[in-house]
Structure formats: C-alpha cells, structure tokens
Backbone bond lengths (Angstrom), bond angles and torsions (degrees), N, CA, C in turn:
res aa  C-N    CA-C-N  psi(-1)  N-CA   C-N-CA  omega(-1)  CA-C   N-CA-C  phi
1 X - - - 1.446 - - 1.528 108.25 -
2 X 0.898 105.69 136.13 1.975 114.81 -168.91 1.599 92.92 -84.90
3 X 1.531 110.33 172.69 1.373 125.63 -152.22 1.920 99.12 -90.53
4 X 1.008 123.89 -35.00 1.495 130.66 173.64 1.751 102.44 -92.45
5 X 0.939 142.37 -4.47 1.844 118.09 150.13 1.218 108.88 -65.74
6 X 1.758 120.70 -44.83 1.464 128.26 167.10 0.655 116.93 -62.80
7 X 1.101 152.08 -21.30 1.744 138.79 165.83 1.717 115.74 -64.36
8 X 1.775 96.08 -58.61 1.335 105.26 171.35 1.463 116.65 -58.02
9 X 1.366 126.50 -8.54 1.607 112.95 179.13 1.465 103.41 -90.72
10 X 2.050 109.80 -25.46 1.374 105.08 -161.78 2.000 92.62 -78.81
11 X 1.020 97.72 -43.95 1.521 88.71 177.54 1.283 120.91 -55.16
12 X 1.632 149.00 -57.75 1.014 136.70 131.87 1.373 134.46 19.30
13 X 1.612 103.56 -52.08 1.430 109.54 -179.18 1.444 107.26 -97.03
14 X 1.282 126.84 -28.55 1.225 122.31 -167.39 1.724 95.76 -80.46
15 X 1.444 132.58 -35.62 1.539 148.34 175.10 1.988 88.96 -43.16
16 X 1.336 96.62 -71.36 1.337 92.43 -168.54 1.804 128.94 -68.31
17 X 1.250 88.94 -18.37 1.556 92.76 175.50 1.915 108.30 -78.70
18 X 0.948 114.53 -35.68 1.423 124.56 175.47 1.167 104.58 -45.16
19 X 2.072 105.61 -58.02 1.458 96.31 -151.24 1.653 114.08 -92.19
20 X 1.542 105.28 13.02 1.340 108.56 179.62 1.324 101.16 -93.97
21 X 1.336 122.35 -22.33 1.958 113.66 179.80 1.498 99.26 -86.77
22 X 1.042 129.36 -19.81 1.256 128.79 149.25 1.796 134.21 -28.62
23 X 1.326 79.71 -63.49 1.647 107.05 -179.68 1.466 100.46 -66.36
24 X 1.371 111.71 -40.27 1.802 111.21 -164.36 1.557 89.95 -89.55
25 X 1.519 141.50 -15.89 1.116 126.86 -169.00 1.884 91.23 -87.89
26 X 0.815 116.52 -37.93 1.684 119.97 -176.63 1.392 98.43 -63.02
27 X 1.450 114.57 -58.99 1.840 110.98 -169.40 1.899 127.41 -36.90
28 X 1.762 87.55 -40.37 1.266 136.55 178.75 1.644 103.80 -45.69
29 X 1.533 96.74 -66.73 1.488 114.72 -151.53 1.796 87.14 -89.42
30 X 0.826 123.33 -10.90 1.623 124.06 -172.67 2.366 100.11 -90.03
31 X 1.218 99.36 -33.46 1.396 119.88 170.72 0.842 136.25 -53.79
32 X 1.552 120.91 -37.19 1.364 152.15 -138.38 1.877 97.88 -143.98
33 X 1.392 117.14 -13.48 1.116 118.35 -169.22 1.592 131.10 41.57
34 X 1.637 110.33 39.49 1.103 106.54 165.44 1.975 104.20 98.35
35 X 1.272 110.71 -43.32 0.890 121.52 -165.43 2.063 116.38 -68.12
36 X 0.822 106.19 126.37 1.900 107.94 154.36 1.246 120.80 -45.77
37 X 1.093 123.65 136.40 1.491 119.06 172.31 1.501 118.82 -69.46
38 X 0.961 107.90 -24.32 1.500 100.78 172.76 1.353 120.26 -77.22
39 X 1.491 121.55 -13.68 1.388 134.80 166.02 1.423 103.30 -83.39
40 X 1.149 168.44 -65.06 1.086 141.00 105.91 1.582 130.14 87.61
41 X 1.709 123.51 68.80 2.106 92.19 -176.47 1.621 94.78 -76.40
42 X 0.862 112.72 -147.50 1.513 136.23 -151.41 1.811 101.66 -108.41
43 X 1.335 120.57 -41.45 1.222 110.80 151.70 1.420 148.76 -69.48
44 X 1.435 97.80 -20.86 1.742 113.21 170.88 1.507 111.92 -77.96
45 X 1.356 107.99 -25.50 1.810 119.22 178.70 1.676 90.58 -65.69
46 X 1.265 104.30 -62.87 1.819 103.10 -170.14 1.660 108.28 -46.32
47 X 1.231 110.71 -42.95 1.526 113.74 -170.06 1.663 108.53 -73.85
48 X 1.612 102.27 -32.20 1.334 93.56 178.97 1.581 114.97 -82.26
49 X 1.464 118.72 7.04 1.249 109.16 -163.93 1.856 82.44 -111.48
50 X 1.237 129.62 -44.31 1.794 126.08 151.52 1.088 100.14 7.54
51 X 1.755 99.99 -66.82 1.969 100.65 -140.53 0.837 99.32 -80.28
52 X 1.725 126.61 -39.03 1.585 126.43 -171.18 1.801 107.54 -51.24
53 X 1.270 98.12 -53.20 1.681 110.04 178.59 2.033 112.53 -62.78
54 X 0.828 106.44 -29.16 1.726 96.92 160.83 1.526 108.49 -73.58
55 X 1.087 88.25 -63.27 2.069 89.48 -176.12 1.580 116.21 -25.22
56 X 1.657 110.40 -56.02 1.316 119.95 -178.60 1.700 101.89 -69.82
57 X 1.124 129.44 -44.64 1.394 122.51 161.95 1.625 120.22 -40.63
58 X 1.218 113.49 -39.69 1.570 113.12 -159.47 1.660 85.72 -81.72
59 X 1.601 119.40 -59.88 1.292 138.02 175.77 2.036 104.78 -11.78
60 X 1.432 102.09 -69.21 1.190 117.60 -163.83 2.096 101.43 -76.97
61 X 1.275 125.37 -40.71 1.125 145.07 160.05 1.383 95.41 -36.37
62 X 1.572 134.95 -58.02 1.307 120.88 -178.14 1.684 125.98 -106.61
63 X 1.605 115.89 13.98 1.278 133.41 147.02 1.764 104.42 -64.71
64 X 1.587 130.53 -56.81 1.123 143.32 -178.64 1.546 104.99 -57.02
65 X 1.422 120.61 -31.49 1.625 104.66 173.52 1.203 124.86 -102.73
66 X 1.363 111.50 15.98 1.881 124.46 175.54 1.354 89.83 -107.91
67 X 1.095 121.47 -35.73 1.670 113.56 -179.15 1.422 128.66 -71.45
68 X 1.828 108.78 -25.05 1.308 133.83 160.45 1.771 122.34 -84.89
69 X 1.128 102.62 -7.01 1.572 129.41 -179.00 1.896 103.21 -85.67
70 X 1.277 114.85 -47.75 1.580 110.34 174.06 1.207 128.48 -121.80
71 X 1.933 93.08 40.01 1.652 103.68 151.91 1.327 108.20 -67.78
C-alpha cells in the first residue's frame, strides 16, 4: 500500500471519529438543554438524564440495524 492511500484512510478515520464525538457532544448538550448541572432543579437533571438514556438507546437501536443490514 503506497504512502498517500494511508494517509487518506488515516484521515478518513480521524474525520470520522471527530465527527461522531461531535454528534454525541451535541446529542448531549441538546439533552441537558444547554444547561449546567448545577443550574439544574432536580427534575430537569431526571429529564436530562431521559434524553441522554434514549439517545444511547436509539444509538445502539441503529448499530443493531447496520448489523442486520449486511446479513
């Protein structure tokens, strides 16, 4: 393998790894509504911790249909 396919695969991966903590840093901040936890009552923590816990549900929900996708 020549020295620029490897580059372009390492970049590739590093592109995509970025832009997926990305995505989970937005999901996150979309969950939590922006807010600090210390700003925060005690019911918005629960709700923000809801969304976090669907997200990782939906997350894994669509790992399970790419994985059922190239049977």
């Amino acid at each position: 393998m020549d020295l620029g396919r490897m580059l372009e695969r390492l970049g590739r991966m590093l592109f995509r790894r970025s832009l997926t903590r990305g995505l989970m840093a937005g999901i996150d901040k979309a969950a939590s509504k922006g807010k600090p936890k210390s700003e925060m009552t005690p019911a918005e923590r629960r709700q923000a911790q809801a969304g976090k816990q669907a997200a990782r549900r939906a997350r894994q929900a669509m790992r399970a249909g790419r994985r059922i996708g190239r049977l």
